[in-house]
Gaussian input, Z-matrix of N, CA and C with variables (Angstrom, degrees):
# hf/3-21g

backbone

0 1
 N
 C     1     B1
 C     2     B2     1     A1
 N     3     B3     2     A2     1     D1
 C     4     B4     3     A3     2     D2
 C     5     B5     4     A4     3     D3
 N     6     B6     5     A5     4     D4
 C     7     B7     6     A6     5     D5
 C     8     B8     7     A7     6     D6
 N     9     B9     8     A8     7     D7
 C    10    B10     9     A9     8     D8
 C    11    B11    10    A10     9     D9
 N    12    B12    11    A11    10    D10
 C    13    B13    12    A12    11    D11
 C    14    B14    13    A13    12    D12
 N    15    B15    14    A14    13    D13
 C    16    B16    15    A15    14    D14
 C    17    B17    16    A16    15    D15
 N    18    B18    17    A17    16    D16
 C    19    B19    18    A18    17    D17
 C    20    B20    19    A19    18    D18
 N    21    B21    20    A20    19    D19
 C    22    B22    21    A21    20    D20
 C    23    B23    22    A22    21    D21
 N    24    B24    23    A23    22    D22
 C    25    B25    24    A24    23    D23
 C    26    B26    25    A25    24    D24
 N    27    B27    26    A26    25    D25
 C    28    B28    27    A27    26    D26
 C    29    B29    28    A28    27    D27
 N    30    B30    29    A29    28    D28
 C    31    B31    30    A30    29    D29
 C    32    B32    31    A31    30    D30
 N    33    B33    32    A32    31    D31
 C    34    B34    33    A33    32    D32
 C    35    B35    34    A34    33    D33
 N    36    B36    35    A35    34    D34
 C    37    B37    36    A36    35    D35
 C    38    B38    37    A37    36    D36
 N    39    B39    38    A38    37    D37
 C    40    B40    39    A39    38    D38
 C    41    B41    40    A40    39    D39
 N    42    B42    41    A41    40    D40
 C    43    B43    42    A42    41    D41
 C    44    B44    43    A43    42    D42
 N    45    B45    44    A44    43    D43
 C    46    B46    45    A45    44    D44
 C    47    B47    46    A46    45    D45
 N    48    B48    47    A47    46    D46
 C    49    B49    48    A48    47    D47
 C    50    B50    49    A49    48    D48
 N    51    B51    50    A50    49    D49
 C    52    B52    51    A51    50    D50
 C    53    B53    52    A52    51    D51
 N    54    B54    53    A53    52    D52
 C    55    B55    54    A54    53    D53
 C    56    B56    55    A55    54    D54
 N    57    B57    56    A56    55    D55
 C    58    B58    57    A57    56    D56
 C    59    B59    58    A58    57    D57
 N    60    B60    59    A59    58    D58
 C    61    B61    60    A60    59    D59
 C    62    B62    61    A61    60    D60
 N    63    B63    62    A62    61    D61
 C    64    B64    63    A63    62    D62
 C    65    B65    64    A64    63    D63
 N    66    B66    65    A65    64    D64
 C    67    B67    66    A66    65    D65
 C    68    B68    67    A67    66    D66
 N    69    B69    68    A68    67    D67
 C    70    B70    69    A69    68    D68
 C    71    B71    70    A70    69    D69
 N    72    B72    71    A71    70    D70
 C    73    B73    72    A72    71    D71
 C    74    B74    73    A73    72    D72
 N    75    B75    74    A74    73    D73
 C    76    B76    75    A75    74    D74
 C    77    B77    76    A76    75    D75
 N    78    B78    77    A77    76    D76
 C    79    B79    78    A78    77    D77
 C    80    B80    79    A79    78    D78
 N    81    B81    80    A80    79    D79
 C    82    B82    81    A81    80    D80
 C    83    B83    82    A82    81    D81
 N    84    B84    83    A83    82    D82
 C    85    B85    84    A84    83    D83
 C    86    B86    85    A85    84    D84
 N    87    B87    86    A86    85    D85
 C    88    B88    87    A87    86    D86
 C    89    B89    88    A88    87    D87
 N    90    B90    89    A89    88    D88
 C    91    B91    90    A90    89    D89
 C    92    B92    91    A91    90    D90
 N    93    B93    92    A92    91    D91
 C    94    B94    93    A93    92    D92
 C    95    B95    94    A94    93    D93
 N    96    B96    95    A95    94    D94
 C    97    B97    96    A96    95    D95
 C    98    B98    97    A97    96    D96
 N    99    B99    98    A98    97    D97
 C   100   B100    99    A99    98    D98
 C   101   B101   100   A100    99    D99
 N   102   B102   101   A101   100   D100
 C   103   B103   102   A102   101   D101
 C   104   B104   103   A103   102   D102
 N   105   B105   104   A104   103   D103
 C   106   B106   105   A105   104   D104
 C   107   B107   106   A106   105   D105
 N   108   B108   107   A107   106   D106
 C   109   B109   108   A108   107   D107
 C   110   B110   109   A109   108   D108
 N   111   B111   110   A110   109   D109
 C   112   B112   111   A111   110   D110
 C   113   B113   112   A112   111   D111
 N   114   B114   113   A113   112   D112
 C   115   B115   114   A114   113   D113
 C   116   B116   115   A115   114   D114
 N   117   B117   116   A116   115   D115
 C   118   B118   117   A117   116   D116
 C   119   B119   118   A118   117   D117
 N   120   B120   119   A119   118   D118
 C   121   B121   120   A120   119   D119
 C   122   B122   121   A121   120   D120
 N   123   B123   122   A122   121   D121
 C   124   B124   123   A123   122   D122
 C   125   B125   124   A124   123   D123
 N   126   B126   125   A125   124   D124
 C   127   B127   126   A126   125   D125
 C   128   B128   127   A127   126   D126
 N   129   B129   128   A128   127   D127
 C   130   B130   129   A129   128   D128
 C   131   B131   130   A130   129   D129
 N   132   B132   131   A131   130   D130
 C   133   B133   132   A132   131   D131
 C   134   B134   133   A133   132   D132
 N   135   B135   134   A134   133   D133
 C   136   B136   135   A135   134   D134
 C   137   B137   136   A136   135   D135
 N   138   B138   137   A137   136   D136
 C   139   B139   138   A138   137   D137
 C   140   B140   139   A139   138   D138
 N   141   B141   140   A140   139   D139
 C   142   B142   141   A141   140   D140
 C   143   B143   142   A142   141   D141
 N   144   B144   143   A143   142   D142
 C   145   B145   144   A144   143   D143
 C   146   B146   145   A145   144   D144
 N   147   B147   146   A146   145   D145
 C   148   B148   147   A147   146   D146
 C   149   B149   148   A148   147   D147
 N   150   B150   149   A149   148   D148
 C   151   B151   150   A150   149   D149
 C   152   B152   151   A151   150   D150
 N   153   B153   152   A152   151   D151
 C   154   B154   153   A153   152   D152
 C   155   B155   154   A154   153   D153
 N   156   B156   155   A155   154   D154
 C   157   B157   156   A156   155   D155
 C   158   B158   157   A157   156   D156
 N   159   B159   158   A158   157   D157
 C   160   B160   159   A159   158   D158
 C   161   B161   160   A160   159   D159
 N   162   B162   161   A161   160   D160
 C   163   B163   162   A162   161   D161
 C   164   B164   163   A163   162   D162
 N   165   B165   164   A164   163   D163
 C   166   B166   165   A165   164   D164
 C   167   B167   166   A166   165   D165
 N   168   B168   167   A167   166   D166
 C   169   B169   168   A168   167   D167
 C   170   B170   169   A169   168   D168

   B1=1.4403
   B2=1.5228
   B3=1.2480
   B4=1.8664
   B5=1.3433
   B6=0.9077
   B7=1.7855
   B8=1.3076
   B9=1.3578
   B10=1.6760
   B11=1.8156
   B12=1.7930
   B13=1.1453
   B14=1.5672
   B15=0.9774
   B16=1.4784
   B17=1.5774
   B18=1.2646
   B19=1.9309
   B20=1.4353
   B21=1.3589
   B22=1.3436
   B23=1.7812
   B24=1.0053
   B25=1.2505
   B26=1.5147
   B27=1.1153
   B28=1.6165
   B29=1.6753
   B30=1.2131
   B31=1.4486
   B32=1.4449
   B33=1.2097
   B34=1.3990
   B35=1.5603
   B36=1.3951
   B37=1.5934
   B38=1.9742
   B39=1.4047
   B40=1.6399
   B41=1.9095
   B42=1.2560
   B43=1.1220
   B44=1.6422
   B45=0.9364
   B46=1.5363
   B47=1.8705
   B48=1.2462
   B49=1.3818
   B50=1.4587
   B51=1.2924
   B52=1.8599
   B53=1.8603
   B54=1.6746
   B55=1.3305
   B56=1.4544
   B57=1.3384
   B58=1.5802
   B59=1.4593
   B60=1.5405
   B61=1.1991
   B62=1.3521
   B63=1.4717
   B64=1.7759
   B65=1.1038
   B66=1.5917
   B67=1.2880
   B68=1.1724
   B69=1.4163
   B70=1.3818
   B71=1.5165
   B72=1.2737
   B73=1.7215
   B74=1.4554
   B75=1.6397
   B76=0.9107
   B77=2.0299
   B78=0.8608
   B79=1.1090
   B80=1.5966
   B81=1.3314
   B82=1.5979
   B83=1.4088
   B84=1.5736
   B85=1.5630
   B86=1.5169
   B87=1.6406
   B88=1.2585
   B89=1.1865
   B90=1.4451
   B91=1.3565
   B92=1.6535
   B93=1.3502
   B94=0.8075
   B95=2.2296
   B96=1.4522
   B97=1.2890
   B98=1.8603
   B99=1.8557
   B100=1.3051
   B101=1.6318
   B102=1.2115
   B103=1.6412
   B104=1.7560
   B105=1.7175
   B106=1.3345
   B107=1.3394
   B108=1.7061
   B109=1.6684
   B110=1.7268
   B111=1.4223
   B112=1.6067
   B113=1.2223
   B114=1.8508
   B115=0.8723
   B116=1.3413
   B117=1.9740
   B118=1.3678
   B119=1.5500
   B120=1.5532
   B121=1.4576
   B122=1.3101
   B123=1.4592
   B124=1.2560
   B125=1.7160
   B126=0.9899
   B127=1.7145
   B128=1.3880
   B129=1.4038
   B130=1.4273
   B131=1.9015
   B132=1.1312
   B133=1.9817
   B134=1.1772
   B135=1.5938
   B136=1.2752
   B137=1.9203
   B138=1.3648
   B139=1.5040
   B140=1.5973
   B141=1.0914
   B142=1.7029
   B143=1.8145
   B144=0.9188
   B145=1.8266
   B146=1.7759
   B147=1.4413
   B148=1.3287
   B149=1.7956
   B150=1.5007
   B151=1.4063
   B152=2.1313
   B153=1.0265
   B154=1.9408
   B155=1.3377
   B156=1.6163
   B157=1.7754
   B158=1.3640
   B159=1.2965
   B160=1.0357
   B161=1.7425
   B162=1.5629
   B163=1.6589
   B164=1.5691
   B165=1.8314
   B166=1.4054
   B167=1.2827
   B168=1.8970
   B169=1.2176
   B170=1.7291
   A1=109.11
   A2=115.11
   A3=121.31
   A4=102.55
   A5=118.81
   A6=123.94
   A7=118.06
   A8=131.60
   A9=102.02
   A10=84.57
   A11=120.64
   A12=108.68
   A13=134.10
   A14=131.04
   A15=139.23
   A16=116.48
   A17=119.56
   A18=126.51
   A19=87.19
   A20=139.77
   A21=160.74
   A22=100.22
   A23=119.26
   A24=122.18
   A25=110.80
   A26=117.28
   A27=96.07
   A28=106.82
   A29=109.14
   A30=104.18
   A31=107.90
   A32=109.11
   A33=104.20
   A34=128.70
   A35=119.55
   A36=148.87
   A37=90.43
   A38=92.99
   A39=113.15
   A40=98.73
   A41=110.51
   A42=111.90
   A43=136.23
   A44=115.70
   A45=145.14
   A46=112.08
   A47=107.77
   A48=120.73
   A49=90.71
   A50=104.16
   A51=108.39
   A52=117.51
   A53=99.59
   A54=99.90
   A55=107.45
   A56=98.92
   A57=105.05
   A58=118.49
   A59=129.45
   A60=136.08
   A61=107.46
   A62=112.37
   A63=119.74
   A64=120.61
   A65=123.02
   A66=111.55
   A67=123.67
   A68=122.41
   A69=126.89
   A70=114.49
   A71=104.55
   A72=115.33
   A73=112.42
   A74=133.72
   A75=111.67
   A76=131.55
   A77=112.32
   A78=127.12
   A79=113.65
   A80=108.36
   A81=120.44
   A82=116.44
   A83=102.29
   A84=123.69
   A85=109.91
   A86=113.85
   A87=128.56
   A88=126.34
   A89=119.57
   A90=124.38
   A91=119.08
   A92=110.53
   A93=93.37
   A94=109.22
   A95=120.14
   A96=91.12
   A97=99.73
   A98=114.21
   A99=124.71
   A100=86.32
   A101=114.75
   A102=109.19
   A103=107.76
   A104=126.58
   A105=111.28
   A106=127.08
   A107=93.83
   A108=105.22
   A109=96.94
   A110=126.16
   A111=113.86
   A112=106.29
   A113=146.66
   A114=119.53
   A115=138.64
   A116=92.51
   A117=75.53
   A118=117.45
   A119=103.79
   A120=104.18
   A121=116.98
   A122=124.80
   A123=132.18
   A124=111.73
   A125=124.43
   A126=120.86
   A127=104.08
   A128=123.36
   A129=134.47
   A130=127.23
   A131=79.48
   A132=89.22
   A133=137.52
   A134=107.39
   A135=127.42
   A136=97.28
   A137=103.79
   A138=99.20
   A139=106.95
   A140=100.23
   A141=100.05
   A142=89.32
   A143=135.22
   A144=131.57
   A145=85.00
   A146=131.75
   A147=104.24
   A148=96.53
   A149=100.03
   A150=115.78
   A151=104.72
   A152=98.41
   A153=108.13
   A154=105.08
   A155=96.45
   A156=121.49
   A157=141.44
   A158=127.41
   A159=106.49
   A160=123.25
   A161=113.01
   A162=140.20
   A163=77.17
   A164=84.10
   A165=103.13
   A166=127.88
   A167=105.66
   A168=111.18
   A169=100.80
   D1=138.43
   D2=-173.69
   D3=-70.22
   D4=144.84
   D5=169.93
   D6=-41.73
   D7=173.73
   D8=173.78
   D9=-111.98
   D10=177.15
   D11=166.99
   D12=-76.88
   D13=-6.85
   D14=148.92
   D15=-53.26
   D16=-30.81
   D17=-169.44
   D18=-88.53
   D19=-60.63
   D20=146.00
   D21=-1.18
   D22=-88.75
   D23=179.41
   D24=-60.67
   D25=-38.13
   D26=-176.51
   D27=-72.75
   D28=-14.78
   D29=-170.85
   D30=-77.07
   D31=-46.75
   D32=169.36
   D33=-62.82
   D34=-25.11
   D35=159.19
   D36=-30.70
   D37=-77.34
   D38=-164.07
   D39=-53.47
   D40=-61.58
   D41=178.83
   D42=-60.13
   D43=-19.72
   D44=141.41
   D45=-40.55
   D46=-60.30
   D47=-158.68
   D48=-75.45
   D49=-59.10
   D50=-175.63
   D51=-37.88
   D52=-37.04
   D53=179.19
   D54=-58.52
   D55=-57.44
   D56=-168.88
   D57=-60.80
   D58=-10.62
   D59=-179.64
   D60=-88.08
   D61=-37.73
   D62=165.09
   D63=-56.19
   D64=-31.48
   D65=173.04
   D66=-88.12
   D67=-33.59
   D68=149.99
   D69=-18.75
   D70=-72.22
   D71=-173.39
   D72=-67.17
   D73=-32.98
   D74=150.09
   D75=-74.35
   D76=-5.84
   D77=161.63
   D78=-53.06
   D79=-80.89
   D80=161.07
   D81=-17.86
   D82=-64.84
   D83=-163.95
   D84=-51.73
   D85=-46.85
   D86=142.88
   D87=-10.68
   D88=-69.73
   D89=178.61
   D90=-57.43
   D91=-13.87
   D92=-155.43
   D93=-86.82
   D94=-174.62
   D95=178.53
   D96=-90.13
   D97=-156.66
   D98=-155.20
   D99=-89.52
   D100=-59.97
   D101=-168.72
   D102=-44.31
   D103=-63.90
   D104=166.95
   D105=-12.76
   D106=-80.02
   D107=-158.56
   D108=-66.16
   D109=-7.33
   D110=165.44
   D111=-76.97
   D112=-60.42
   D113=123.36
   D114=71.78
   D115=-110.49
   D116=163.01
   D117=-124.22
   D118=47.97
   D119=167.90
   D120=87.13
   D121=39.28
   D122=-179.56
   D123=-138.06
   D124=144.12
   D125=167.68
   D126=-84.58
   D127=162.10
   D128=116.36
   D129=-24.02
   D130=-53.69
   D131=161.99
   D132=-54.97
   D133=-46.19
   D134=-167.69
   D135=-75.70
   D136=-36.82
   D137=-161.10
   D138=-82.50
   D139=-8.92
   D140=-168.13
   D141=-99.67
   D142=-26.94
   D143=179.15
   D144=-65.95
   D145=-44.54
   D146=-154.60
   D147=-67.31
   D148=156.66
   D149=-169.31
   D150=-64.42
   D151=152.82
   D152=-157.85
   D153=-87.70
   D154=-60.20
   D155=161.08
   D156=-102.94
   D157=140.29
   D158=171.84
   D159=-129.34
   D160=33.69
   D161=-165.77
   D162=-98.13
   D163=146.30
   D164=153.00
   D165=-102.71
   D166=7.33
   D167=-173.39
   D168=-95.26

């Protein structure tokens, strides 16, 4: 069965937000210093490859 357009939009609603909450958190994660983010198992490297933007504007 096709989605209806209300399920449609919220899905994209939700999925939208998630981006912007990822960058937030990698944003944060950023701040943080090298010993932390080792820690808890993350580089400096790793966080800066994840993508920054995701607008086409």
């Amino acid at each position: 069965m096709a989605k209806s357009f209300l399920r449609t939009a919220l899905d994209n609603f939700v999925e939208a937000r998630q981006r912007r909450a990822d960058l937030y958190a990698t944003g944060a994660l950023l701040s943080l210093d090298d010993a932390s983010l080792k820690a808890m198992g993350l580089t400096r490297d790793e966080l800066r490859r994840r993508p920054s933007r995701h607008s086409l504007i």
